[in-house]
N, C-alpha and C positions, 0 to 999 in steps of 0.2 A: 131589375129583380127586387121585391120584396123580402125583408125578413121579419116573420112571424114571434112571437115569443109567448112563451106558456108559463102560467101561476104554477110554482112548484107548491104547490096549496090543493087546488081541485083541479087541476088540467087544464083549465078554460086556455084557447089560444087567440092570441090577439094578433088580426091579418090586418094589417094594413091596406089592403085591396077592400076591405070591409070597412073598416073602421070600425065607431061603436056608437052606431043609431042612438040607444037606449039613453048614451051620455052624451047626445052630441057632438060627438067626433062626428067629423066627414070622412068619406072613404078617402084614400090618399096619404092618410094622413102616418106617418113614421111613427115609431113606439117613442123614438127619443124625441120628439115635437109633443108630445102628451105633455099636458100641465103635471109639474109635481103631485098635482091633488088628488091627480087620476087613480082609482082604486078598480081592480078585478071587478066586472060588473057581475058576477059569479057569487064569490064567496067575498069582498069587501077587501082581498089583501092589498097593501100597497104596493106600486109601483115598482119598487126593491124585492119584490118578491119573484120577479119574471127572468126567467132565464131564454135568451135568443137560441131556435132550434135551428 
C-alpha cells in the first residue's frame, strides 16, 4: 500500500503509484525518497509543507 500526501497550500496530492512526470519522478517512487529539492509541482511549496492523508 501506497501513502499519498497533500500540499496543505493548494491541495495538490502527491501518489506515489503516479509519481511526478512533470519533475521527473518515476512512478513508484515514495514521498520520503523525494530529493529535499522537491517542490509541489502546483503552487511551488516545499516538501515541508505536505501532510501524509
Amino acid at each position: 500500500m501506497h501513502e499519498c500526501w497533500q500540499c496543505r497550500e493548494c491541495g495538490y496530492v502527491y501518489d506515489p503509484a503516479e509519481g511526478d512526470t512533470d519533475n521527473r519522478i518515476p512512478a513508484g517512487t515514495s514521498f520520503v525518497q523525494l530529493p529535499g529539492t522537491w517542490c509541489c509541482p502546483v503552487c511551488s511549496e516545499p516538501k515541508s509543507s505536505f501532510d501524509p492523508m
